[in-house]
C-alpha positions as CSV (number, residue, x, y, z in Angstrom):
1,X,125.1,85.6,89.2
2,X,128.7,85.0,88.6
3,X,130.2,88.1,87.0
4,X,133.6,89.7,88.5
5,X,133.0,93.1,89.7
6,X,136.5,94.6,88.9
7,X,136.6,97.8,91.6
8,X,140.5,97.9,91.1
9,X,142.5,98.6,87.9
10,X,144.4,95.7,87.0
11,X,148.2,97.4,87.7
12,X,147.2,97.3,91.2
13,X,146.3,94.3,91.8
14,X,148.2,92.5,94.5
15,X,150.8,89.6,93.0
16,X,151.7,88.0,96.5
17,X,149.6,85.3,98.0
18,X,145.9,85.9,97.8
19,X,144.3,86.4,101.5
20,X,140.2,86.1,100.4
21,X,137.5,86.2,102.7
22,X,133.5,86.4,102.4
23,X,131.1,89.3,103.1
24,X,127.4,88.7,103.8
25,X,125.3,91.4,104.5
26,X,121.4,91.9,105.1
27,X,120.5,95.1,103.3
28,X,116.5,96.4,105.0
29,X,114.9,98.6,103.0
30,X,112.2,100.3,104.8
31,X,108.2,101.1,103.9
32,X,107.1,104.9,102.9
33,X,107.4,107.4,105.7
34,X,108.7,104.1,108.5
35,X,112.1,105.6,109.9
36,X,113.7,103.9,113.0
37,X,115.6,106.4,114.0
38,X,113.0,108.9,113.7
39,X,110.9,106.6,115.8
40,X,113.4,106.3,118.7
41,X,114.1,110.6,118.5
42,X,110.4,110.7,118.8
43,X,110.4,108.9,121.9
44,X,113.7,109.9,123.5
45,X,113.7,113.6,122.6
46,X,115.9,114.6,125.4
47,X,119.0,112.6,123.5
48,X,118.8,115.2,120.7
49,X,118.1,118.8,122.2
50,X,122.0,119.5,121.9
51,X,121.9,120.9,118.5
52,X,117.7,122.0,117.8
53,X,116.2,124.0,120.0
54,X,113.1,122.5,121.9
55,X,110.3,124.4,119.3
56,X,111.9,123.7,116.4
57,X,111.9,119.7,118.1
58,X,108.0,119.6,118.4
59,X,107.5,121.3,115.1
60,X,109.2,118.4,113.1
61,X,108.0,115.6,114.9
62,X,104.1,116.9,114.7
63,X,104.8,117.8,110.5
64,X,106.5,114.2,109.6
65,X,104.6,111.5,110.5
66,X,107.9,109.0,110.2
67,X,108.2,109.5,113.9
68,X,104.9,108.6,115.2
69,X,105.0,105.4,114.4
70,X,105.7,102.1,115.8
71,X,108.8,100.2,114.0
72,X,107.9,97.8,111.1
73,X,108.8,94.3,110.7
74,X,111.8,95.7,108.1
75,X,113.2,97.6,111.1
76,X,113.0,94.3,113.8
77,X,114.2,92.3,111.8
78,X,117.3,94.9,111.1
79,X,117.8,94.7,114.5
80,X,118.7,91.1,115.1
81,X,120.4,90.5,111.6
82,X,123.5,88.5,112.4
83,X,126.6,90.7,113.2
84,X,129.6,87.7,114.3
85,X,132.3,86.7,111.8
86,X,131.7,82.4,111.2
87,X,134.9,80.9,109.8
88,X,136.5,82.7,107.1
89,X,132.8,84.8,106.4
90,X,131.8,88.0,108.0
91,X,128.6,89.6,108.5
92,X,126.7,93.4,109.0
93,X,123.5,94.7,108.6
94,X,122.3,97.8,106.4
95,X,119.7,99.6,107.2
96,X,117.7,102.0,104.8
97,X,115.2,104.3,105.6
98,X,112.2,104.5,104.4
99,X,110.9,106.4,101.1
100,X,110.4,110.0,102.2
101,X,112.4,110.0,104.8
102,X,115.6,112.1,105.4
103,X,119.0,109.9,106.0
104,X,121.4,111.1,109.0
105,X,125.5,111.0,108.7
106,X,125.5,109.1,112.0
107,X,122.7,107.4,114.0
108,X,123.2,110.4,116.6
109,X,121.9,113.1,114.6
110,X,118.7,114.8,114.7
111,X,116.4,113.7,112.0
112,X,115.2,115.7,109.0
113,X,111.7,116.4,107.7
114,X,109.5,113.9,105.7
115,X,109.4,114.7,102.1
116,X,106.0,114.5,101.1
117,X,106.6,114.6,97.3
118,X,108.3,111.8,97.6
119,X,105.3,110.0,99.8
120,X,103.3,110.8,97.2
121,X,105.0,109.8,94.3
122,X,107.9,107.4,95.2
123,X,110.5,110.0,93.0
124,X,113.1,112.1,94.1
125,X,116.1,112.3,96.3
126,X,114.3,110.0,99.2
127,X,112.2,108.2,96.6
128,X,112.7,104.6,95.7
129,X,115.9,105.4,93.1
130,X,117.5,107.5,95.7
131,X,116.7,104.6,98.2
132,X,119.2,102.1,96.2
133,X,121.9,104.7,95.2
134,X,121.8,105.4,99.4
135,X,121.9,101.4,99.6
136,X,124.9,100.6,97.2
137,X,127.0,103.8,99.1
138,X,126.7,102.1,102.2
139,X,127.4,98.7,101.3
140,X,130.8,100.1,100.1
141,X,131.2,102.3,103.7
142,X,130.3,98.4,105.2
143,X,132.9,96.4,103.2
144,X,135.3,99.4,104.2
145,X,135.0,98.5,108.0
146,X,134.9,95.2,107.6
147,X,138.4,95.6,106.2
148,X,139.3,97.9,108.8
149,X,139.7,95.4,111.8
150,X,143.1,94.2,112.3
151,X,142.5,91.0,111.3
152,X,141.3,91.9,108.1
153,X,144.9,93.7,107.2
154,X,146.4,92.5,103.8
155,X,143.2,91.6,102.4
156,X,144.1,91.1,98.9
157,X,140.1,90.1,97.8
158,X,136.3,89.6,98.1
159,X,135.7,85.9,97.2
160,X,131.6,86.2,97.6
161,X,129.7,89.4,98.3
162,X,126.1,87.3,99.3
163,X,123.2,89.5,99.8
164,X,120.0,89.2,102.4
165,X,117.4,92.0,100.9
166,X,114.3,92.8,102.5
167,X,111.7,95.9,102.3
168,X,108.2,96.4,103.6
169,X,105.6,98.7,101.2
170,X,107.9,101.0,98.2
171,X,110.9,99.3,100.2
172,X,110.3,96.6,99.1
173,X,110.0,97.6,95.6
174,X,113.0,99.1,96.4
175,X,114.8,95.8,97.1
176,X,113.6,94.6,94.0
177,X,115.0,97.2,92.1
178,X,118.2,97.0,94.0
179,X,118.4,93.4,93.5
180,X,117.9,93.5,89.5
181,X,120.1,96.3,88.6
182,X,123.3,94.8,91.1
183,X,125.1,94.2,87.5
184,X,123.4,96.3,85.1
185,X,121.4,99.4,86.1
186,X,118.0,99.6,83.9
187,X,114.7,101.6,84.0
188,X,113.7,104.9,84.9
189,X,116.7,106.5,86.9
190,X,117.3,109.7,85.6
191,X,118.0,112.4,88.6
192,X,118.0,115.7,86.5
193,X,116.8,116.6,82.9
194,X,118.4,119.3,80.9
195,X,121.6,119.7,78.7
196,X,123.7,117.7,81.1
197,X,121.3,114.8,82.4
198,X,122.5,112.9,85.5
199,X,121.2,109.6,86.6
200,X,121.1,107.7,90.3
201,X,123.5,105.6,91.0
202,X,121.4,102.5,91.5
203,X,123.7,99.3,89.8
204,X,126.0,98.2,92.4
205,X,128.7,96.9,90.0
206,X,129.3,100.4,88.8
207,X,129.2,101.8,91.9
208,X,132.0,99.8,93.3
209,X,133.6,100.5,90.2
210,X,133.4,104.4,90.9
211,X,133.4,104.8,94.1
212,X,135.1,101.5,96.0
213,X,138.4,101.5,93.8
214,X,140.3,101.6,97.6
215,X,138.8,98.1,98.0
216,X,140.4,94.9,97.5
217,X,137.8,93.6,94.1
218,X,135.0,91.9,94.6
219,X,135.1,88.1,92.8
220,X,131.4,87.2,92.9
221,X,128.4,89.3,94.0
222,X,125.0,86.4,95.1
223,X,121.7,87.7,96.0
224,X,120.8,84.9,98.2
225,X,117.8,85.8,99.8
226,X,114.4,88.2,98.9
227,X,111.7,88.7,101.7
228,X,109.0,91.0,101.2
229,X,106.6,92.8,102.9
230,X,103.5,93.0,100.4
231,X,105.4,95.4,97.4
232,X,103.1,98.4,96.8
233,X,105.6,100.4,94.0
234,X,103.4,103.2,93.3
235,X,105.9,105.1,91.7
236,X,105.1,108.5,89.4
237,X,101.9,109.0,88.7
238,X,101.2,106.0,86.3
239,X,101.3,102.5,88.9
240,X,100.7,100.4,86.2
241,X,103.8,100.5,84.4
242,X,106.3,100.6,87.3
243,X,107.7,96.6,86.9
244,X,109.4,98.5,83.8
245,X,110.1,101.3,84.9
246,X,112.0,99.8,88.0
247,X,112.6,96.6,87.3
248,X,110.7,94.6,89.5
249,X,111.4,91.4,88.6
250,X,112.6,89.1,90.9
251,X,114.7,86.1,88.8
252,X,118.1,86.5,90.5
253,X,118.1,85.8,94.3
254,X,118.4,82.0,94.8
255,X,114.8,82.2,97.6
256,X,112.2,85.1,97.2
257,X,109.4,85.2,100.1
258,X,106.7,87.7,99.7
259,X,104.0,87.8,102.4
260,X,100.7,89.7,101.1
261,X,97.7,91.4,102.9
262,X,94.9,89.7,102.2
263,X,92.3,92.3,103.3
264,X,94.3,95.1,101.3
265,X,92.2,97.0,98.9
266,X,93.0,101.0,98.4
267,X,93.1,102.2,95.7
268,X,97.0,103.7,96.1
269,X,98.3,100.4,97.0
270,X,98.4,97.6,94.4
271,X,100.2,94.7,94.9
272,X,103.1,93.3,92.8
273,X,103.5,89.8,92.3
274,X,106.6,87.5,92.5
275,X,105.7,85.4,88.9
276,X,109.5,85.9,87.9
277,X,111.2,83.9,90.6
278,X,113.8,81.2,89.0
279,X,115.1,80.2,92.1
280,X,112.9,78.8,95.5
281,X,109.7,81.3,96.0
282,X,106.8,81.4,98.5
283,X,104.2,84.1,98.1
284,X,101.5,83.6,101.2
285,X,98.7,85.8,101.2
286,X,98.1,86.5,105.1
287,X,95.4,87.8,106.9
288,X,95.5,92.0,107.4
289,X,95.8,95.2,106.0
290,X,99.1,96.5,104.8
291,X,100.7,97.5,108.2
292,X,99.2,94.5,109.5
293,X,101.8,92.7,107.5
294,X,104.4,95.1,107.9
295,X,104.5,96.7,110.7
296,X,104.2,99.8,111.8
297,X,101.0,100.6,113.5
298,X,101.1,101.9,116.6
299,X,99.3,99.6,120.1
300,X,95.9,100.8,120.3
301,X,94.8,102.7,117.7
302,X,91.2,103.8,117.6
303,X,88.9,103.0,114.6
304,X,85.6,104.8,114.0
305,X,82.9,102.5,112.7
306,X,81.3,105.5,110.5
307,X,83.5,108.0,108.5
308,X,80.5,109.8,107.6
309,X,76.7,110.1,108.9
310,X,73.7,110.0,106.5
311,X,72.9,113.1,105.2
312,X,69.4,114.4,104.0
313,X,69.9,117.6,101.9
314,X,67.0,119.4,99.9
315,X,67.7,120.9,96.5
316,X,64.8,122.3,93.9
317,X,62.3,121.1,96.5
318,X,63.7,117.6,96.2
319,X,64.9,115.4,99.3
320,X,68.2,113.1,98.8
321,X,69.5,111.3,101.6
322,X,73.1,110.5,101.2
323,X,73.7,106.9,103.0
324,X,76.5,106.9,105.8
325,X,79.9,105.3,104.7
326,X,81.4,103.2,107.7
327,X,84.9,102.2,107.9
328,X,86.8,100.0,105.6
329,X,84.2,101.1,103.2
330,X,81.9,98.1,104.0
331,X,78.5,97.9,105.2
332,X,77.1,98.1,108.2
333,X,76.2,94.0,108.0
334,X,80.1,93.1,106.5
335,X,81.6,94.5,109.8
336,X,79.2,93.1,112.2
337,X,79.1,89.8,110.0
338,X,83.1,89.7,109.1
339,X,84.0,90.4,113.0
340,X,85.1,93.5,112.3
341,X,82.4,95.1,115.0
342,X,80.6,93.2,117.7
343,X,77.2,95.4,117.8
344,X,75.8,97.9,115.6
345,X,76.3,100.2,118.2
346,X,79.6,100.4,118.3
347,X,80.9,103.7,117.4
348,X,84.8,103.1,118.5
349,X,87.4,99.8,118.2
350,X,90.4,100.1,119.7
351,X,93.0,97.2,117.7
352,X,95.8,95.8,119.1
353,X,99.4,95.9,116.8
354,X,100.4,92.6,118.1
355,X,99.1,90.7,115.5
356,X,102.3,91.8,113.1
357,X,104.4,89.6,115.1
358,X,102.9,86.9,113.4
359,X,104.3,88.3,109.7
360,X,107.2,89.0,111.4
361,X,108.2,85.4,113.0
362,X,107.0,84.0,109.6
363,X,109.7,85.4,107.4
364,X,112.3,84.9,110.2
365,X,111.3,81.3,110.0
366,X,113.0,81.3,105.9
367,X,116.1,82.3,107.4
368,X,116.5,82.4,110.6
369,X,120.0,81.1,110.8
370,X,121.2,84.5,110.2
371,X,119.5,86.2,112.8
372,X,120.2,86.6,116.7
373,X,117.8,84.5,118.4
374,X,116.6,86.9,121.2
375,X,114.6,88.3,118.1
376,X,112.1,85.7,118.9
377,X,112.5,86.6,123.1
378,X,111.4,90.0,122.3
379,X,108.8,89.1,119.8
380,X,106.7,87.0,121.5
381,X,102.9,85.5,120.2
382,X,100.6,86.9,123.0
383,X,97.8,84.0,123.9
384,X,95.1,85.4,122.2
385,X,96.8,85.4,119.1
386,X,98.4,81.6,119.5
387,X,95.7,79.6,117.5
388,X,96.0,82.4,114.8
389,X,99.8,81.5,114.9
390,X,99.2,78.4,114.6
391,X,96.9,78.2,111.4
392,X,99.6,80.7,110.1
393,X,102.3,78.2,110.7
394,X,100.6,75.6,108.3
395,X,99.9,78.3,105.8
396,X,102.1,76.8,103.0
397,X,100.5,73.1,102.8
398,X,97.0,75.1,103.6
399,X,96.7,77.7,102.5
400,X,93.8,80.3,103.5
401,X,93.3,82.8,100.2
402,X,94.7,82.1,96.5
403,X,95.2,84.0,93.3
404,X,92.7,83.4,91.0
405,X,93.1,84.1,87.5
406,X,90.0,86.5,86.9
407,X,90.8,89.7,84.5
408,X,92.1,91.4,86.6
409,X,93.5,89.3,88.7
410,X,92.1,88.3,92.2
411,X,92.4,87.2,95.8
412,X,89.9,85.0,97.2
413,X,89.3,83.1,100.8
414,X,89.3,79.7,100.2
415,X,86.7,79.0,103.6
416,X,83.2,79.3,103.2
417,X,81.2,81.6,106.0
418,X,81.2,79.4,109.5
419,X,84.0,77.3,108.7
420,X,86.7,76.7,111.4
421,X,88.5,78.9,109.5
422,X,86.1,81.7,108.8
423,X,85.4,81.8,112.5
424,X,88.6,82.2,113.9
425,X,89.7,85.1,111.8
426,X,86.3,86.8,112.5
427,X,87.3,86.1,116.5
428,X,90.4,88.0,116.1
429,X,89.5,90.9,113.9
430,X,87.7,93.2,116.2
431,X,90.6,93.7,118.0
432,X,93.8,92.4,116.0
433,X,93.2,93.4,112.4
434,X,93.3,97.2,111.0
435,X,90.4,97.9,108.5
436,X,92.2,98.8,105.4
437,X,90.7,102.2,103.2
438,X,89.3,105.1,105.5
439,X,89.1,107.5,102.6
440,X,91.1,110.9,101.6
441,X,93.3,110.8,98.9
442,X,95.9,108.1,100.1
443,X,92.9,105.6,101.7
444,X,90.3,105.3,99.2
445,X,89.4,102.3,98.1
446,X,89.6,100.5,95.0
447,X,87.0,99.6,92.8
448,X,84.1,97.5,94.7
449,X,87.1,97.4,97.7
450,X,88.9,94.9,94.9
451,X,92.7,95.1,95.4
452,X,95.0,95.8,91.8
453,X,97.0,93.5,91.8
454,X,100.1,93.7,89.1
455,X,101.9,91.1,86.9
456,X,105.4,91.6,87.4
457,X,106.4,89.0,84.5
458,X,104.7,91.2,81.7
């Protein structure tokens, strides 16, 4: 991408000796109802009893489930994006939360409640379009503070505007839509229908056209780097036509890096692929559920091995029994078999969230030279999980799942039951890796617990 963004009419430019300097910022979209902030009001409610009153405090954090959660990989890695100015280039990081959560003016305020339209559907004023319009606004306020420091006075120009994006879940479809409409917006965007339609504000161009006209201009605008967190769009009602409708494709960042979760299958949550990547591109299909490749679940969460018990009911003097459905959807032999349970007996797992470090220090490890390195001091691979790590590490040359070009398409282990492999993910599974559907309307499963998984090159 090499077109000028002009942000300044051309009477005002600046005729004296050009002072340029480059801006590179990590933009991190985060997953459906995944909130930071909200996270850390949650757990230091005493910092925001100023201005709600104690009642009102409990009543939004026990309604919107954005602050019960543990941070996602999207949020870390926020965190520890680089901050320093390096020679003539400066740096700042942008978070965005997630789809369905309410924005705050400053870090300081109180939260808002979840919007749970916009869980469901990915549309609205917190959904995916409003996401990117929030994105590009703040991208602006961040070029205006780099400008701001006094060393920055008498800027007369942006040589390079380079872009790190990232999302987890519907952020990262998200990013992908923020990423293909940076010069030309395109797709579904309209905001309200009537006689006078308005639209989000969701190409970055125009926005610094409308809105950043106090800004020196902007020369170049790169997307240099895409990481994902296994892109689940579903966005309206319809899923299936959402690469249009948002414009998923991924042809302009110069690396795209999508991690996938491999034992994802509900219904809600189809996967879309990374086919259009010109540049670099790794997609690895990982071990875990969604959140285990995220983020986001919380230490210690406890997993019931049945969701329901068999039933015998007796109707016109005829006897059904109703088999039991266990967890995950699988049979009774598939946990016990898979690793999943270590008896029959078991009624309760507790599972660790440590395993979505591993995720975490994997798509550090594509560009890690823009992040602080005491990300990896405060994200450390606990023992248990260290020969996991290691197989993960060599997931590229060997890898342990693979597309395969069925109709629909498919994900398929590539070990066989008692290889090395197939052993040590059934060792860690019990107490590492999240079963993935546990029915209701968001967690049912797919079709025989087969994952859609979407095109995003047709």
């Amino acid at each position: 991408m090499g077109r000028k963004v002009q942000n300044q009419p051309e009477a005002e430019k600046k005729t004296n000796k050009d002072k340029v300097i480059d801006i590179r910022l990590g933009i991190f979209f985060d997953g459906t109802s995944n909130n930071k902030l909200n996270i850390f009001e949650y757990r230091n409610p005493e910092q925001y009893q100023s201005r709600w009153t104690k009642k009102y405090h409990e009543f939004k954090r026990w309604t919107s489930i954005s602050y019960k959660s543990d941070f996602s990989n999207v949020a870390k890695l926020s965190d520890f994006y680089q901050q320093e100015k390096k020679d003539n280039e400066y740096f700042g990081a942008i978070y965005i939360e997630g789809i369905a959560t309410a924005p705050r003016e400053k870090d300081t305020d109180p939260g808002g409640f979840d919007d749970y339209m916009a869980a469901a559907t990915g549309m609205g004023e917190l959904g995916i379009n409003g996401k990117v319009e929030r994105a590009c606004q703040k991208i602006i306020e961040k070029i205006g503070g780099i400008l701001a420091k006094n060393e920055n006075k008498g800027v007369t120009g942006i040589k390079t505007l380079k872009l790190d994006v990232f999302g987890f879940s519907r952020g990262a479809a998200a990013a992908r839509r923020f990423v293909s409409c940076i010069e030309k917006p395109s797709g579904e965007r309209i905001r309200h229908r009537g006689r006078y339609p308005s639209y989000y504000d969701v190409c970055l161009c125009d926005v610094l056209k409308k809105k950043g006209k106090s800004l020196p201009p902007v020369n170049r605008i790169q997307p240099c780097f895409l990481g994902l967190f296994d892109t689940v769009s579903s966005y309206g009602l319809n899923f299936k036509d959402d690469v249009k409708e948002l414009t998923l494709g991924v042809s302009k960042p110069e690396m795209v890096v999508q991690l996938v979760a491999a034992d994802e299958y509900r219904k809600n949550f189809a996967l879309t692929r990374i086919k259009t990547a010109n540049g670099k591109s790794k997609e690895l299909i990982l071990p875990g559920e969604h959140c285990d490749i995220g983020g986001s679940h919380n230490d210690g969460v406890q997993e019931k091995t049945i969701l329901k018990q068999e039933k015998t009911i007796v109707h016109h003097n005829m006897v059904q029994t109703l088999p039991a459905i266990y967890n995950g959807y699988k049979t009774l032999e598939q946990l016990l078999e898979e690793g999943w349970i270590n008896s029959k007996d078991e009624k309760i797992r507790v599972v660790s969230n440590k395993y979505s470090v591993i995720p975490l220090l994997l798509m550090h490890s594509y560009l890690k030279m823009r992040f602080n390195q005491d990300i990896l001091k405060e994200n450390r691979i606990i023992s248990e999980l260290a020969e996991i790590k290691k197989r993960i590490d060599r997931i590229e040359q060997y890898p342990l799942y693979r597309f395969i070009s069925t109709i629909p398409e498919q994900m398929e282990p590539l070990f066989q039951k008692d290889d090395t492999d197939f052993i040590l993910l059934k060792n860690i599974r019990h107490h590492y890796l999240h079963l993935s559907a546990s029915g209701g309307l968001v967690n049912s499963p797919a079709k025989n617990n087969i994952r859609l998984i979407i095109d995003d090159s047709k």
